[in-house]
C-alpha positions as CSV (number, residue, x, y, z in Angstrom):
1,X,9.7,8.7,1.0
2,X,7.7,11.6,-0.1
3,X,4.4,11.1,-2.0
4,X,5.0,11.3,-6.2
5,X,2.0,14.0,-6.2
6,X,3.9,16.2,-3.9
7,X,6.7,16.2,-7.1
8,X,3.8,17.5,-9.4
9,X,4.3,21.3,-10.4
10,X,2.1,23.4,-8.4
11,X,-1.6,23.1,-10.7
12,X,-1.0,20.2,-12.3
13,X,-2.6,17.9,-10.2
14,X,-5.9,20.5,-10.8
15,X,-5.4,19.9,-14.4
16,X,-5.4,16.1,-14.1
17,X,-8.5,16.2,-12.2
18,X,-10.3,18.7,-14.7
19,X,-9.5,16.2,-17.5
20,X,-10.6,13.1,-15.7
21,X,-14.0,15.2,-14.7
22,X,-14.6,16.0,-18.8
23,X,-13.8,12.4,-19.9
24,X,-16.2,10.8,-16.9
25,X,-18.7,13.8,-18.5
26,X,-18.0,13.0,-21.9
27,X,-18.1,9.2,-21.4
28,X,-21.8,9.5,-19.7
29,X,-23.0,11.4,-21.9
30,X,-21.5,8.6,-24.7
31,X,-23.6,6.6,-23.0
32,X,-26.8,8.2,-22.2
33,X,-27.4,8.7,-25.6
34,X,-30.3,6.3,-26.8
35,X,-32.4,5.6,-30.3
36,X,-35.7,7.3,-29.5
37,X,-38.4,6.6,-32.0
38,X,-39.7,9.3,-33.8
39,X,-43.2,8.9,-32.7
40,X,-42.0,8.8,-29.0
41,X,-40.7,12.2,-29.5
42,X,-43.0,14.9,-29.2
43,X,-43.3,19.1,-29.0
44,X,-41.1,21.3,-27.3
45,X,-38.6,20.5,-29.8
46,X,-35.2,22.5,-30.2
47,X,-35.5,26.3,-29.8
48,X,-33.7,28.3,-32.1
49,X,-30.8,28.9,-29.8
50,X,-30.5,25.1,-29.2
51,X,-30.9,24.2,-32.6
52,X,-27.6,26.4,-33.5
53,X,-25.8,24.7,-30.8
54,X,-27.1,21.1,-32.3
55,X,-26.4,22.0,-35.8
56,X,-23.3,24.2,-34.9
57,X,-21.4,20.4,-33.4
58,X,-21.7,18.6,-36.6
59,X,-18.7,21.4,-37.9
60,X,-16.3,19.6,-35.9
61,X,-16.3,16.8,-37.4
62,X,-13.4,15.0,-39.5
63,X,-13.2,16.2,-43.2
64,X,-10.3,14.6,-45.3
65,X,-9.6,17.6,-47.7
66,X,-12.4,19.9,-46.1
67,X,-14.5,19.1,-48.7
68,X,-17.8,19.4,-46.8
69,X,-19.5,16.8,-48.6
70,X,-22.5,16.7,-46.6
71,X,-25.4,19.2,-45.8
72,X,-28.3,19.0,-44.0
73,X,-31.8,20.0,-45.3
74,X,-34.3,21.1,-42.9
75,X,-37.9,19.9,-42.8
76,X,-40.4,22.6,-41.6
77,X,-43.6,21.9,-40.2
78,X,-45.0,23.8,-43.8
79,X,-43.2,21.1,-45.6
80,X,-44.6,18.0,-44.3
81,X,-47.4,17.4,-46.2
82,X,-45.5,17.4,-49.8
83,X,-43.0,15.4,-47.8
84,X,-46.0,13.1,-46.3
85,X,-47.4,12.6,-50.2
86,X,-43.9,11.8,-51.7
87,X,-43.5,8.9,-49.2
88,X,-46.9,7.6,-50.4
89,X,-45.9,8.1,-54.2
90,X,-42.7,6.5,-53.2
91,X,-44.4,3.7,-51.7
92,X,-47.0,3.3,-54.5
93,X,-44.3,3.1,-57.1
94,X,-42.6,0.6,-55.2
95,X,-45.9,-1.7,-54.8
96,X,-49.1,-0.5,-56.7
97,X,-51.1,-2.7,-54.7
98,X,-50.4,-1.3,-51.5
99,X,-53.5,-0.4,-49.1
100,X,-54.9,2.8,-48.4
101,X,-54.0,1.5,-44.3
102,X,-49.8,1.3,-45.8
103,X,-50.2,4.3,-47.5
104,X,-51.6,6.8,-44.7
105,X,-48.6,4.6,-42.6
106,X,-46.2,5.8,-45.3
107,X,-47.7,9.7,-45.2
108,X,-47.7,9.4,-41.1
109,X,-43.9,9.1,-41.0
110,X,-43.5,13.0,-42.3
111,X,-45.6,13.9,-39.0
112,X,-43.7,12.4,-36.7
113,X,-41.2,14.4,-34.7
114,X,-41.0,18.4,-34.1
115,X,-37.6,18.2,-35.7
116,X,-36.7,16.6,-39.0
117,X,-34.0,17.0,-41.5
118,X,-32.5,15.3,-44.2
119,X,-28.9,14.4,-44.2
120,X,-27.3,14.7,-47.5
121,X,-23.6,13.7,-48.8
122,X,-21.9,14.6,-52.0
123,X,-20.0,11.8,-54.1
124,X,-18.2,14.7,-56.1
125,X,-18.0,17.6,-54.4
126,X,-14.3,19.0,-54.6
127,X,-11.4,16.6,-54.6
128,X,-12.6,13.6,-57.1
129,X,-9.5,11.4,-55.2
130,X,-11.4,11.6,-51.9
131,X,-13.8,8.6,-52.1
132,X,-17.2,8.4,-50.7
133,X,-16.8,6.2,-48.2
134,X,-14.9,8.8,-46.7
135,X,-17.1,11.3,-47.3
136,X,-19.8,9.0,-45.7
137,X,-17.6,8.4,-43.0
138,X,-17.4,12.6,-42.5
139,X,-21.3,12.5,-42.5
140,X,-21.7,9.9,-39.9
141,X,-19.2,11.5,-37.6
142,X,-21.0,14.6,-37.6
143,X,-24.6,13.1,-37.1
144,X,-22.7,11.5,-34.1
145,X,-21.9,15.2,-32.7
146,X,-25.5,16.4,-33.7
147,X,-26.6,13.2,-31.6
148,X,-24.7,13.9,-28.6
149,X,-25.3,17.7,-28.5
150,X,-29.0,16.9,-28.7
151,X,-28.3,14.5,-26.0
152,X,-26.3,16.7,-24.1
153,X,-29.2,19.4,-24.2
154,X,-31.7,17.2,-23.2
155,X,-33.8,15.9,-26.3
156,X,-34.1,12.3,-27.5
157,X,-33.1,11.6,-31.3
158,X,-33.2,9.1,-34.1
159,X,-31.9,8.0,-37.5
160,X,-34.3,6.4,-40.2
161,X,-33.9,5.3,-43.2
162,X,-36.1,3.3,-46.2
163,X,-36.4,2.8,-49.5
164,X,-38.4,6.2,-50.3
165,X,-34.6,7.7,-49.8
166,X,-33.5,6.7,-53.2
167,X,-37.1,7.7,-55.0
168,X,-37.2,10.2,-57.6
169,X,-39.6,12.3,-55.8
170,X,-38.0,12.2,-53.0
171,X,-34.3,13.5,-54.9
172,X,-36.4,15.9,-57.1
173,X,-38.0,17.4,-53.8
174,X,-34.9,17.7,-51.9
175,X,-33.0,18.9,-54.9
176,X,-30.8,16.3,-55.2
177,X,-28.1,16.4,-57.7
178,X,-26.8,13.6,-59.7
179,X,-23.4,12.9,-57.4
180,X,-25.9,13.6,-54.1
181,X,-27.1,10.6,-51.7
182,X,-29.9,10.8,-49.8
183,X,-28.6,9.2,-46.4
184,X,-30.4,9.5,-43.6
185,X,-33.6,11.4,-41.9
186,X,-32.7,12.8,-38.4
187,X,-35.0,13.5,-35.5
188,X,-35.7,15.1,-33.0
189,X,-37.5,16.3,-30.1
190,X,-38.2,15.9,-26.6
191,X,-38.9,11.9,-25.5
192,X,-42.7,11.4,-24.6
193,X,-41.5,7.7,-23.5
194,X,-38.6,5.3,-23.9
195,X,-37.6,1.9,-23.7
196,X,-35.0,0.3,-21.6
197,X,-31.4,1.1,-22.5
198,X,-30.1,-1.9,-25.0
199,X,-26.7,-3.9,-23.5
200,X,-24.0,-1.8,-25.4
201,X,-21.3,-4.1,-26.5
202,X,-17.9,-5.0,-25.0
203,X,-14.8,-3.8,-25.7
204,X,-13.8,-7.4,-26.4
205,X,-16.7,-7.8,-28.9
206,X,-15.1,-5.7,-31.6
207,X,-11.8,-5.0,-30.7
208,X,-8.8,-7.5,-32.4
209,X,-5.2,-7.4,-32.8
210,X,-3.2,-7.6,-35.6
211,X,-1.2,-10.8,-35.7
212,X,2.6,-10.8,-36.8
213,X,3.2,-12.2,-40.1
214,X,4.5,-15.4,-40.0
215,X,8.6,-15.4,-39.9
216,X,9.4,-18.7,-41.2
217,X,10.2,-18.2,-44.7
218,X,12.4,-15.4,-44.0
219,X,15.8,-16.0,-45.5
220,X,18.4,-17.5,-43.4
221,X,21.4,-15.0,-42.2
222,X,23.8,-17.9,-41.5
C-alpha cells in the first residue's frame, strides 16, 4: 500500500510544512510576549524604522465598518514634563492631602520608558450603530499586534492604566474630545530586567461549550 504523502501533488507537502513552521513561529512568539514594567525598560528604544514596523501592525487589526476609532498619540521625550505635572495635578485633585513623596511618584511615571504613547478610542466617530465596545474591542486587538511586533523585534512592552486617564488635564492635554476615551498608556523599550514568565492559563480554564436547549417541552408529533 503506498504511503498517502506519495498521493500529495508535487509541492504540497512543502506548503504544509511552511505553514506548520509560521504557526510554531507565530505560536512562540504568542508566547514569548511578557508584561515588562515600564521602569524595567530602559534606552535604546525603537528606532524610527522599527517604530513604523510597530505602529505599522496595529492597521491590521479588525474594524467593524472601518471606522478607525482609535489613534494613538505619541509622547516625546520634550513632552514629559507637562505630562509628569498633569499626573501630579491629577493626583492632587483626586487627594489634596497627598505627600510631596506620592506626588514626585505620580510625576516619575511620565519618565519611565524610552517609548510612550497614548491609546485613544472614539465612541462616535462614523457609524453611530457601531457600539464602543466594539470599537474597544478594535483598539485592544491592535495594541495586541503592536505588542507582538514589539515582541517580535526584540523590545519588552507594557500597558498601564489609572485614574489620571479620565482627569481633565489629562483630556485637555491630549486633546480629547467629548466622544474620546482615554484608554491606555503603552510602553516600550528594551528590558533592563524581567521576572519569571507567569503560568499562562489552560485551554480548559476558559473554554465552554454551549449546551443544547432542553427538548422536553417540544410538542409531540404523534
Amino acid at each position: 500500500m503506498k504511503d498517502d504523502c506519495s498521493l500529495c501533488p508535487n509541492g504540497q507537502l512543502d506548503r504544509v510544512s511552511s505553514i506548520d513552521e509560521q504557526a510554531i513561529l507565530a505560536a512562540e512568539l504568542m508566547q514569548s510576549r511578557q508584561t515588562i514594567l515600564p521602569k524595567r525598560l530602559v534606552e535604546p528604544g525603537p528606532a524610527a524604522q522599527q517604530l513604523q514596523q510597530i505602529l505599522g501592525a496595529a492597521g491590521s487589526a479588525p474594524d467593524h465598518g472601518q471606522l478607525l476609532p482609535w489613534r494613538f498619540v505619541l509622547v516625546p521625550e520634550v513632552a514629559r514634563r507637562s505630562l509628569a505635572q498633569t499626573f501630579a495635578d491629577a493626583l492632587l485633585e483626586r487627594d489634596a492631602t497627598a505627600t510631596s513623596l506620592q506626588v514626585a511618584q505620580a510625576q516619575e511615571k511620565a519618565h519611565r520608558s524610552p517609548f510612550l504613547m497614548l491609546v485613544v478610542v472614539d465612541g462616535q466617530r462614523g457609524d453611530p450603530e457601531i457600539d464602543l465596545f466594539e470599537r474597544i474591542l478594535s483598539a485592544g486587538c491592535a495594541i495586541q499586534n503592536v505588542l507582538l511586533m514589539a515582541t517580535a523585534l526584540g523590545f519588552g512592552s507594557a500597558l498601564t492604566s489609572g485614574k489620571a486617564l479620565k482627569a481633565q488635564g489629562l483630556r485637555s492635554m491630549f486633546g480629547l474630545t467629548e466622544s474620546e476615551h482615554a484608554l491606555c498608556f503603552v510602553s516600550l523599550g528594551t528590558v533592563l530586567s524581567r521576572k519569571a514568565a507567569r503560568l499562562r492559563p489552560a485551554v480548559a480554564d476558559y473554554v465552554h461549550t454551549l449546551s443544547a436547549p432542553m427538548c422536553s417541552s417540544l410538542p409531540s408529533l404523534d
